[in-house]
C-alpha positions in Angstrom: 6.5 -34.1 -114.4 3.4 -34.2 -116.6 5.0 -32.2 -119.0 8.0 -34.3 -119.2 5.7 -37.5 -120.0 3.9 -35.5 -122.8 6.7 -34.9 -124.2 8.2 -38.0 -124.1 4.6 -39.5 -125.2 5.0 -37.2 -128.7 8.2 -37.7 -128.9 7.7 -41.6 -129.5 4.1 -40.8 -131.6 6.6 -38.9 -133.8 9.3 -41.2 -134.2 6.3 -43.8 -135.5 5.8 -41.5 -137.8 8.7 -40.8 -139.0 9.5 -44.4 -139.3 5.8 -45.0 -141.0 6.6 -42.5 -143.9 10.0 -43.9 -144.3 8.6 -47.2 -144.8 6.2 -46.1 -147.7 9.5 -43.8 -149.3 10.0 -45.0 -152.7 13.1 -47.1 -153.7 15.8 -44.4 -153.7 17.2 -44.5 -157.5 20.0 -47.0 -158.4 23.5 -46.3 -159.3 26.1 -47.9 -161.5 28.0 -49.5 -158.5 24.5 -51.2 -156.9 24.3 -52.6 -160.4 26.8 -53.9 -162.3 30.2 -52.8 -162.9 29.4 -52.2 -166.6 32.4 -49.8 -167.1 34.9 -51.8 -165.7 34.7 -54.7 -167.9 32.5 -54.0 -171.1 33.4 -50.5 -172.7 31.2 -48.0 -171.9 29.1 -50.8 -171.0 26.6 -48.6 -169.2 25.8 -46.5 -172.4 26.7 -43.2 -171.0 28.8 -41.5 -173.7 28.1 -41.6 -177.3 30.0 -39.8 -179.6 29.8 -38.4 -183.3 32.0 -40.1 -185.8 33.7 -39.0 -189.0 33.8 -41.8 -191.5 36.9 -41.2 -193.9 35.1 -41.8 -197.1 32.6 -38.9 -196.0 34.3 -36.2 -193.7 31.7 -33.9 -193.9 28.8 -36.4 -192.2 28.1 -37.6 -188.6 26.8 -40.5 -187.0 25.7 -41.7 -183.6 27.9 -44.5 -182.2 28.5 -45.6 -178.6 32.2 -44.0 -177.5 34.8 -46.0 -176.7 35.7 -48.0 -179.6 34.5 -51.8 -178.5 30.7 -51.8 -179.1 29.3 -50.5 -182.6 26.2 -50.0 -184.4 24.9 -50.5 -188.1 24.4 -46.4 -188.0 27.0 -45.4 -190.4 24.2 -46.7 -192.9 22.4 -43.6 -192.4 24.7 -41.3 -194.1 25.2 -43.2 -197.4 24.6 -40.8 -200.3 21.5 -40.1 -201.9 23.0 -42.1 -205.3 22.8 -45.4 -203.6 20.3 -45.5 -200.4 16.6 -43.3 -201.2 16.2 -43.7 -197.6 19.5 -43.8 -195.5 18.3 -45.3 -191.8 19.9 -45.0 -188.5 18.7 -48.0 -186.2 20.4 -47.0 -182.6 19.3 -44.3 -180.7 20.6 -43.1 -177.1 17.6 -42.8 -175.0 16.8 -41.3 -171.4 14.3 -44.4 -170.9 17.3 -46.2 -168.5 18.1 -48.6 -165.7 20.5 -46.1 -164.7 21.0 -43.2 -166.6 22.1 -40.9 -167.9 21.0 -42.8 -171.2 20.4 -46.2 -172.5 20.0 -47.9 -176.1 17.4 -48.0 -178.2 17.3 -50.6 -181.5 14.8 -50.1 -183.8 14.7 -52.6 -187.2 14.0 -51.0 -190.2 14.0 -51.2 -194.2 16.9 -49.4 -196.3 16.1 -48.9 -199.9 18.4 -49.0 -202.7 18.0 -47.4 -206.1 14.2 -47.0 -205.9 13.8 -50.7 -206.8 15.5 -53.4 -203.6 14.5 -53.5 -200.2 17.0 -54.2 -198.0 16.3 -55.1 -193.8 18.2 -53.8 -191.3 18.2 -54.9 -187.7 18.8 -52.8 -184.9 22.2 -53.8 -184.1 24.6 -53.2 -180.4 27.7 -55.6 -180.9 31.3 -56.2 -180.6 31.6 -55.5 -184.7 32.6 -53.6 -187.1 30.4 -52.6 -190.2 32.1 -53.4 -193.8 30.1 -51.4 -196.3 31.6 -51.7 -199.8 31.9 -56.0 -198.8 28.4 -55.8 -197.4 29.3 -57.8 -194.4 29.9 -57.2 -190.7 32.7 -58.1 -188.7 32.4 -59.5 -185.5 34.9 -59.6 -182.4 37.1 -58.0 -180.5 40.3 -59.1 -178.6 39.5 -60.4 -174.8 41.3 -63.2 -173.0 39.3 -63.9 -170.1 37.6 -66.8 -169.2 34.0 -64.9 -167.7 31.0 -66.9 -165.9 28.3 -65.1 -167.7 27.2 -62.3 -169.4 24.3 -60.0 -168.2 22.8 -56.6 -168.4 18.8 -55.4 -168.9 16.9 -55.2 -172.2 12.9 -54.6 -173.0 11.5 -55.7 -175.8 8.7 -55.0 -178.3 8.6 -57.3 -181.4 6.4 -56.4 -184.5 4.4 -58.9 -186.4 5.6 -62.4 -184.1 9.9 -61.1 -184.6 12.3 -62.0 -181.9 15.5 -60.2 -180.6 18.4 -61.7 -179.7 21.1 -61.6 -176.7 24.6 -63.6 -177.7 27.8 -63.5 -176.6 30.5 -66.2 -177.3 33.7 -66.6 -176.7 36.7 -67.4 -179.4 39.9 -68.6 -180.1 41.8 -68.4 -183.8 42.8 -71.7 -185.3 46.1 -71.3 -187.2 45.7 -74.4 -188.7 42.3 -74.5 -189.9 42.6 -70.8 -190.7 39.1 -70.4 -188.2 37.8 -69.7 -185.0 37.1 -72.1 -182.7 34.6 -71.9 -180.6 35.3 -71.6 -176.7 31.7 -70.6 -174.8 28.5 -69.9 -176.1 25.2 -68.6 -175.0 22.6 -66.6 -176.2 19.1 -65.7 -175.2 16.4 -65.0 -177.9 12.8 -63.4 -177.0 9.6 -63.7 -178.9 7.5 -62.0 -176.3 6.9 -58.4 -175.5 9.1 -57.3 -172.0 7.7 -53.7 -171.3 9.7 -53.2 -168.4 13.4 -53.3 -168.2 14.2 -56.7 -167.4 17.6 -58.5 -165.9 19.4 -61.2 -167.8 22.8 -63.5 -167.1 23.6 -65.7 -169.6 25.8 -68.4 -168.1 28.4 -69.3 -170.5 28.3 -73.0 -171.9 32.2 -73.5 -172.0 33.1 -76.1 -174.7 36.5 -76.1 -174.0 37.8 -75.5 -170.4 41.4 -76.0 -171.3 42.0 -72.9 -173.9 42.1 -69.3 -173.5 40.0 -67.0 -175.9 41.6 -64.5 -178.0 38.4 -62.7 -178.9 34.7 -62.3 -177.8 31.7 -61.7 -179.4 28.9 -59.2 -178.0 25.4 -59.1 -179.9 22.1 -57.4 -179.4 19.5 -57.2 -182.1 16.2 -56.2 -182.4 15.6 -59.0 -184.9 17.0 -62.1 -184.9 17.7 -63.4 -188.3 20.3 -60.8 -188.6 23.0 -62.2 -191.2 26.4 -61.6 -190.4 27.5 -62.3 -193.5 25.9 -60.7 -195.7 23.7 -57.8 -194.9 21.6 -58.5 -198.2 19.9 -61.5 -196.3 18.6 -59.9 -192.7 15.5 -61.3 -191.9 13.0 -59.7 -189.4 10.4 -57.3 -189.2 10.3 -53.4 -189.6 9.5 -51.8 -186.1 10.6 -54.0 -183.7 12.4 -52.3 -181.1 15.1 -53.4 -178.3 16.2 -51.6 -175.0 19.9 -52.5 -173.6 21.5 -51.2 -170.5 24.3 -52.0 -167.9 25.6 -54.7 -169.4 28.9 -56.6 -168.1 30.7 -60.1 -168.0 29.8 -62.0 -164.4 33.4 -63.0 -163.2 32.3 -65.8 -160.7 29.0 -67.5 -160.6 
């Protein structure tokens, strides 16, 4: 019978144990679906897969882009010949530095210099966009015709000499009449301040029009803010600030 209780006795002084450690445990490590569906409603939203594209006008060189066709980068700037840029510069990186991995991105703002003689800066740039070289501008949108709640994801942030970054997205729909886009929700989120540690943000939308469907939405992170969609010529920020994006995603319902 004594046996029985001592037993029993260790038996329980074990299971406090064993309940003590699994206290202390560490957090066990996230995956996509305790997150955010990132993949189900942004492309490759979760920065995953990045591939290596072939621009037509130069076969035989490669850059680093994020796969799937709906979110671009200002990359293809690093393989313009040696005739135009002294310095070609790639601003996007894939990096194991993630909310959930296998990678995330990394922006990093830089200066590209032309012919010796003009400085041109260039942004680290994620976006819904497409990069026009020979009309030195950027494109912006991509077809989408829901009506989301917000827009969220994780960033860091490490400005250089007092820059900000910048988080937008915005919701558009053609004007056939005015030959524009109109403007259907907005919001944006720009930081000044250093964020060392991934950090969460949702961006309610600000709908200006509840009664119209978007055809189109537009996606930006930058690692400095006074990018210029316009004309690339006119970016304004400062060289070395860097931005960190992961799982982002539309919110559906507040």
């Amino acid at each position: 019978m004594k046996r029985i209780i001592t037993v029993f006795i260790l038996l329980i002084i074990c299971g406090i144990i064993i309940i003590s450690c699994k206290k202390d445990d560490p957090t066990p490590l996230p995956t996509h679906e305790t997150f955010y569906p990132c993949d189900l409603n942004v492309t490759n939203g979760c920065f995953s897969n990045w591939i290596y594209k072939f621009p037509e006008s130069s076969p035989n060189d490669t850059f680093l882009e994020v796969q799937g066709g709906f979110l671009s980068t200002l990359n293809e700037l690093s393989i313009l010949p040696p005739q135009i840029a002294m310095n070609p510069v790639k601003t996007v990186y894939k990096t194991s530095d993630f909310v959930v991995g296998p990678y995330a991105a990394r922006m990093i703002s830089k200066k590209l210099v032309l012919n010796s003689t003009q400085e041109i800066f260039i942004p680290g740039m994620i976006g819904s966009t497409d990069l026009d070289i020979p009309n030195q501008t950027i494109h912006i949108g991509k077809p989408y015709t829901e009506k989301p709640y917000a827009f969220q994801g994780y960033y860091k942030y490490f400005p250089a000499n007092g820059d900000s970054g910048l988080i937008l997205a915005m919701l558009t729909k053609f004007n056939t009449a005015l030959s524009k886009r109109d403007t259907i929700a907005y919001a944006r989120l720009v930081v000044k301040n250093t964020v060392s540690t991934y950090t969460n943000f949702v961006l309610p939308l600000n709908y200006w029009d509840l009664t119209a469907t978007p055809d189109s939405v537009s996606l930006l992170m930058v690692s400095s803010a006074g990018i210029n969609l316009n004309d690339l010529f006119h970016c304004v920020g400062q060289e070395g600030s860097v931005m960190y994006i992961d799982e982002i995603s539309y919110k559906m319902t507040p």
